[in-house]
C-alpha positions in Angstrom: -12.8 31.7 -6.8 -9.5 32.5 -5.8 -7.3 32.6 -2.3 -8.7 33.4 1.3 -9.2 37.4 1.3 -6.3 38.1 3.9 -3.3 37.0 1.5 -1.6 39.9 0.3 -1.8 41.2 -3.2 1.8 40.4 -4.3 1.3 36.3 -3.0 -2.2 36.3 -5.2 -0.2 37.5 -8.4 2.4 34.8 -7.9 -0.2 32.3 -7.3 -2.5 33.2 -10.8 0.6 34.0 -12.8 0.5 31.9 -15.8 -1.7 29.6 -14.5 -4.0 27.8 -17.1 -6.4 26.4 -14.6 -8.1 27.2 -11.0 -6.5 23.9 -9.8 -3.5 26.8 -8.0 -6.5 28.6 -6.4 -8.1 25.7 -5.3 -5.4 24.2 -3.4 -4.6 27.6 -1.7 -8.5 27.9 -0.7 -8.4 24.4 1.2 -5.8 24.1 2.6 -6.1 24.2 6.7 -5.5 27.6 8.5 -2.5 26.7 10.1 -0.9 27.2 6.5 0.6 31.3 5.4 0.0 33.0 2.4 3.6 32.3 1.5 3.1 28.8 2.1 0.2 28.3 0.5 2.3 29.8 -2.5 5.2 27.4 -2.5 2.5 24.1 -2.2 0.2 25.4 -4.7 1.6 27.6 -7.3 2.3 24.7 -9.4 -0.5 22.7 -8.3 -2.2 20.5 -11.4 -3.9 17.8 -9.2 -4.8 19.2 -5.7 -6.5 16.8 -4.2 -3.0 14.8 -4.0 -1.0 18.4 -2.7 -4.2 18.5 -0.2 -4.1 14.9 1.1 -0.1 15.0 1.6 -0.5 18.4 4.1 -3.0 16.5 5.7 -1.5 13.4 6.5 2.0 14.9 7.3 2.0 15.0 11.7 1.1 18.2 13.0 5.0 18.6 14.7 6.1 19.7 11.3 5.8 23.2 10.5 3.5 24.4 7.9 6.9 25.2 5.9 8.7 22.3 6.2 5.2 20.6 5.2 5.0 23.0 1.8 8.3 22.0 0.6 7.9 18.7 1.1 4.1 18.3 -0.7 5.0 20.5 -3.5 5.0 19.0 -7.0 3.6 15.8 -5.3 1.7 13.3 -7.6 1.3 10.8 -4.5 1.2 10.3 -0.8 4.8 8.9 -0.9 6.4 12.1 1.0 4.0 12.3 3.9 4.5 8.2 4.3 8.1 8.7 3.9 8.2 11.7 6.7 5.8 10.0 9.0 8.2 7.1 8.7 11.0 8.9 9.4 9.8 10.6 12.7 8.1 7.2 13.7 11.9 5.8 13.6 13.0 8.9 15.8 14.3 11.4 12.9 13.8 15.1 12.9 11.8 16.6 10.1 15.5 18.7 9.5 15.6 20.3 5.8 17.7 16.7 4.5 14.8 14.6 5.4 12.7 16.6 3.9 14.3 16.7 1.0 14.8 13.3 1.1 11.2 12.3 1.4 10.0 14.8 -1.2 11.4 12.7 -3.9 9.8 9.5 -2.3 7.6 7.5 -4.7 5.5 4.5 -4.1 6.9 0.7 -5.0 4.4 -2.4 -4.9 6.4 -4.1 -2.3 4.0 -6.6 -1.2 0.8 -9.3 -2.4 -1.9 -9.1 0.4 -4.8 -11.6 1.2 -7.7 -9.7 -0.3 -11.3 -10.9 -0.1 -11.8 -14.7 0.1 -15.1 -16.0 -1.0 -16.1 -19.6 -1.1 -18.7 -21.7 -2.7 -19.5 -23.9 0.5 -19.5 -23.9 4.3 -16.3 -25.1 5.4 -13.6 -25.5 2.6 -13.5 -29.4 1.3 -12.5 -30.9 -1.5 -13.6 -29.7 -5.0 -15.5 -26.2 -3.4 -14.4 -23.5 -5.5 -12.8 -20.6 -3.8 -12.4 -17.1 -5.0 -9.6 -15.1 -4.1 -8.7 -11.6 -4.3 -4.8 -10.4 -4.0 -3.9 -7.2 -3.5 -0.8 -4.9 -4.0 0.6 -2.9 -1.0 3.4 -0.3 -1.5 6.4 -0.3 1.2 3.8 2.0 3.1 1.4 -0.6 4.1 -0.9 1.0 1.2 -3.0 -0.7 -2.0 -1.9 0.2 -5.3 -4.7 1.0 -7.1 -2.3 1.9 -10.1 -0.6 -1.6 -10.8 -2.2 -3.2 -14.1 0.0 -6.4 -14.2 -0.4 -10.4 -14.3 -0.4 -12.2 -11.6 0.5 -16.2 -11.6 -0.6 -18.5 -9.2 -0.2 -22.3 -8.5 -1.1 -24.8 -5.6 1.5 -27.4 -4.2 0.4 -29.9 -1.3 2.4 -30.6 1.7 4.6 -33.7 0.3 5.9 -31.2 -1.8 3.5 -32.5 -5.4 2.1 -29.7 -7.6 -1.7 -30.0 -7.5 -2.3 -27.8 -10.1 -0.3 -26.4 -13.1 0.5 -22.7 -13.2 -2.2 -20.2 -13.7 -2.5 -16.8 -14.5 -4.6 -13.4 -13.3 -4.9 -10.2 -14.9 -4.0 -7.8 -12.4 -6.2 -4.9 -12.5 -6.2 -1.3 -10.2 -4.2 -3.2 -7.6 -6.3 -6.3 -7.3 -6.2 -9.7 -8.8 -8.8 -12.4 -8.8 -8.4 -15.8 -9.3 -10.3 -19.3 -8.7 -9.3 -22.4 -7.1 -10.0 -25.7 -6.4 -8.5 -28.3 -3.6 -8.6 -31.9 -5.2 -8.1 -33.7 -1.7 -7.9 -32.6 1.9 -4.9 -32.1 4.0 -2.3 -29.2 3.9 -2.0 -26.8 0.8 0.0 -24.0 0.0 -1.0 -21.7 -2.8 2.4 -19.6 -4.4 1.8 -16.1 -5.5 4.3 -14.2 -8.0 3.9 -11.0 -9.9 6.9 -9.0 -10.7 9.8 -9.9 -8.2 7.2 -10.6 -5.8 6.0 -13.2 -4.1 3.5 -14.7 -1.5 2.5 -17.8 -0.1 -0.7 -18.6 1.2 -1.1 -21.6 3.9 -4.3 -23.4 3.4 -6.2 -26.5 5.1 -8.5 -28.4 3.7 -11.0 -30.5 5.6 -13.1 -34.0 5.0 -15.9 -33.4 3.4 -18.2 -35.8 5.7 -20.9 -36.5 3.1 -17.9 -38.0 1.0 -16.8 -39.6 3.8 -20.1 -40.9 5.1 -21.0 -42.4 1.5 -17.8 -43.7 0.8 -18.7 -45.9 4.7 -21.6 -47.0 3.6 -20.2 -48.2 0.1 -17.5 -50.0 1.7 -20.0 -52.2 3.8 -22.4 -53.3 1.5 -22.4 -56.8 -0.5 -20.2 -55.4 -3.1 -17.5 -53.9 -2.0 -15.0 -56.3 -3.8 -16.2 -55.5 -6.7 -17.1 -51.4 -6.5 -14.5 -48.8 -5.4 -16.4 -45.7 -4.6 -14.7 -42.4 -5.6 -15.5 -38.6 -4.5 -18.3 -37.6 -6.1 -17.7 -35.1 -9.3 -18.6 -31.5 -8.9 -21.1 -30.0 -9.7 -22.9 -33.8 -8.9 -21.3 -32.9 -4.9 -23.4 -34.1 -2.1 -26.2 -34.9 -4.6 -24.7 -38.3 -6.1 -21.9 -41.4 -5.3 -19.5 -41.8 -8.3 -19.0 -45.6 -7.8 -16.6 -47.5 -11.0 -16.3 -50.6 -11.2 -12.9 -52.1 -10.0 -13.0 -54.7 -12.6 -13.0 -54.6 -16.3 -14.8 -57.7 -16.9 -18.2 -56.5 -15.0 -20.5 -54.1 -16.5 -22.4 -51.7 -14.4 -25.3 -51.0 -15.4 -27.9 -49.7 -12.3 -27.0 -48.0 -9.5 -29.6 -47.9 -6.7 -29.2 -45.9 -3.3 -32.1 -44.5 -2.1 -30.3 -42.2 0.6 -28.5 -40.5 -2.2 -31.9 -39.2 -3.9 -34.1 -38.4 -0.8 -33.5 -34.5 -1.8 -33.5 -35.3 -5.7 -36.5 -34.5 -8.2 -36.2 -38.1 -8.6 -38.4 -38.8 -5.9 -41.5 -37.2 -7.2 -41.2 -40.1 -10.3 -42.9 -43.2 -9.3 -40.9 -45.6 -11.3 -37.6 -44.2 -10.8 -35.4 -41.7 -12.9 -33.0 -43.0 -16.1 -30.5 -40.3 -16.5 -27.0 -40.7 -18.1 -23.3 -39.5 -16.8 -20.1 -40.2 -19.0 -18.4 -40.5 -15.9 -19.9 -43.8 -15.2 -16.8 -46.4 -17.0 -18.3 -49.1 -18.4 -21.5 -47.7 -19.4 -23.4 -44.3 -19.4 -26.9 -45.1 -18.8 -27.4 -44.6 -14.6 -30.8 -46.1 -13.7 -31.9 -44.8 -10.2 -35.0 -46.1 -8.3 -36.4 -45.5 -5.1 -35.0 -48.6 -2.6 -32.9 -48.7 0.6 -30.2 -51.1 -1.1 -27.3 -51.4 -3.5 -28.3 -53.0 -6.8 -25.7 -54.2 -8.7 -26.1 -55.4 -12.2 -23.7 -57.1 -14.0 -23.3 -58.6 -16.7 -20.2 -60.6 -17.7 -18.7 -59.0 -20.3 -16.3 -62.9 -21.2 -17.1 -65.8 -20.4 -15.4 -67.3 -17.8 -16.3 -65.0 -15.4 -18.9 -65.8 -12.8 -20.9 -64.9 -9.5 -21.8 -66.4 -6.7 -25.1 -67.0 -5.8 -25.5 -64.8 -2.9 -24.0 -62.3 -5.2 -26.4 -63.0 -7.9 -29.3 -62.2 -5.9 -27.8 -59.3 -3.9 -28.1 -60.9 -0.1 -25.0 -62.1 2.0 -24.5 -64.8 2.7 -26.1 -65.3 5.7 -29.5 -64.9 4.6 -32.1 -67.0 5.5 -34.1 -69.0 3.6 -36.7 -66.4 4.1 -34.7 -64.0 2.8 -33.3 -65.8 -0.2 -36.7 -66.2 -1.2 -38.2 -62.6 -0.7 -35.0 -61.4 -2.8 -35.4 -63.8 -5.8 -39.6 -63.1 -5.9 -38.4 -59.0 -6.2 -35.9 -59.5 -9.2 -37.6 -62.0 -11.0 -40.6 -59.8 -10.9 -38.7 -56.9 -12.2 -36.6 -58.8 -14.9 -38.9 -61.4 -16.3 -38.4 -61.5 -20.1 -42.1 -61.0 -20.4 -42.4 -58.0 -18.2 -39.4 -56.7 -19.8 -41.0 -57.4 -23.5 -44.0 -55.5 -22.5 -42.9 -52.7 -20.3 -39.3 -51.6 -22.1 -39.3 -48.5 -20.2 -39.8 -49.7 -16.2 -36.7 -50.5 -14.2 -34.9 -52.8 -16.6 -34.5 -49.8 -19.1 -31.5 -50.3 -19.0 -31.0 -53.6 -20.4 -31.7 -55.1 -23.8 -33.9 -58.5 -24.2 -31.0 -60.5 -24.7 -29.4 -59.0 -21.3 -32.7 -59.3 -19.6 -33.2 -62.7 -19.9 -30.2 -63.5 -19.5 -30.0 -62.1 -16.2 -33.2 -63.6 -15.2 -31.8 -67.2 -15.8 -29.0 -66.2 -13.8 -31.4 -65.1 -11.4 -33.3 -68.6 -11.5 -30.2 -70.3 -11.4 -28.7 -68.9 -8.5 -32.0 -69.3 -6.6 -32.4 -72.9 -7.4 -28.9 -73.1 -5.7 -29.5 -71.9 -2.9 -32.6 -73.7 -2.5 -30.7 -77.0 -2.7 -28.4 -76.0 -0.1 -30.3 -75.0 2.6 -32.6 -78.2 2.3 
């Protein structure tokens, strides 16, 4: 292997002399034909990488002569002088023999952080979907810096101004930085990128997530809603199930019953319903969930002095009709008769000891008798 045949004897001396490696002849052999011997001898004589010497002749705009091109590539160990020159004659500048030698000292800088790849974990972006994002560096030629090896810290503040999230930190590796996020409410975002004297700010816009927004409705309406706040729902229970707390520290939730929430849950294929336990839930961590198209509550007090209504008691509003009260009170007394409860300790009043059971039942009885008296 060695230089193209034509190039006299004297330039192929020069070229091998003292050489250690065929990385010389190499560079000389590829380079395009415009190029002499004698300037294939001033790029490549001390070539030790000439893939980089090759690349910079390349990229360098065809106006400049094949000289001017050779001294300015030599000794190159990046694309810096062919950006720099191309830069210069973009601005209007002659390739003259002081821009060249200008630009031949050129070397790259990581001048900017870039969007990279964004990849997301749902649809459109809501609340509590994790996003992954990719940052990269650019050099002051538009370029990725597939040499940085930094860190890269990152942090996300909401439109008033409020830090939603403390700072974090990304290794930087080959020019590119990965890092994961999560929004905790919708609205306008800004995520802050710094690494080195860098830095980069990312505008982002979080929508509703309607099934949040559809259950949180729903809650609001129903018989309970002085005495449940629902919340958004905890990932990764998202779109599957309805955090709901209890908004008041004497009442004890213990069954939750929405048969909407479950119509795409394994829970369905179980005839009696599905006991399951979150430690999410505040006041107790046993979630009973059976298959009905209305919110069960069941409290108990947890001090005396507190107490329900009667329409409350029996989970109807109060207009209900007589008709009503009584189909109501035959379905919970049915389901929470001490007996049954005795007997069958794992149907739907799992949830509750015998002591709690019956108790609930006389409330149950109570609160029906009531009723019964007033609408007579």
């Amino acid at each position: 292997m060695g230089p193209p045949p034509r190039a006299p004897a004297r330039h192929t001396i020069h070229l091998c002399a003292r050489t250690t490696s065929i990385a010389p002849a190499v560079c000389a052999r590829d380079l395009p034909p415009r190029f002499g011997p004698l300037d294939r001898l001033h790029l490549c004589a001390n070539a030790t990488t000439p893939a980089i010497l090759l690349e910079c002749a390349r990229r360098v705009s065809m106006t400049v002569s094949p000289p001017s091109v050779a001294r300015l590539c030599a000794d190159a160990t990046s694309l810096a002088p062919a950006e720099c020159l191309n830069a210069a004659l973009r601005r209007g500048r002659k390739a003259t023999a002081s821009v060249v030698a200008r630009c031949h000292g050129a070397e790259v800088t990581p001048t900017t952080l870039a969007l990279g790849r964004v990849v997301k974990d749902c649809k459109t972006l809501v609340p509590h979907c994790l996003v992954h994002v990719a940052v990269d560096v650019l050099d002051q030629f538009g370029h990725h810096m597939t040499s940085v090896h930094d860190i890269l810290r990152w942090r996300v503040v909401r439109s008033d101004g409020a830090a939603a999230s403390a700072s974090s930190r990304a290794d930087m590796r080959n020019g590119t930085a990965t890092f994961h996020v999560q929004f905790d409410r919708p609205g306008a975002h800004r995520v802050l990128l710094g690494m080195l004297n860098l830095t980069h700010e990312l505008p982002v816009r979080v929508g509703v997530d309607a099934d949040t927004a559809q259950w949180k409705a729903l809650c609001d309406d129903w018989l309970f809603r002085d005495r449940l706040q629902c919340v958004a729902a905890l990932p990764p229970l998202s779109h599957q199930v309805l955090q709901v707390d209890a908004a008041s520290s004497s009442m004890w939730l213990l069954s939750l019953c929405v048969d909407h929430v479950w119509a795409t849950s394994a829970a369905r294929a179980v005839g009696g319903g599905a006991a399951v336990a979150w430690p999410w839930l505040p006041y107790h961590t046993q979630l009973y969930v059976t298959h009905v198209s209305f919110l069960h509550d069941y409290t108990i007090p947890r001090r005396s002095g507190v107490s329900l209504s009667p329409w409350d008691v029996l989970q109807v509003p109060p207009t209900a009709t007589p008709r009503e009260i009584r189909r109501a009170y035959r379905q919970h007394a049915l389901e929470f008769h001490p007996d049954r409860h005795h007997r069958h300790p794992k149907t739907t009043t799992a949830a509750l000891d015998d002591v709690d059971a019956a108790a609930y039942f006389g409330r149950l009885r109570d609160a029906y008798e009531s009723l019964s008296i007033d609408n007579k």
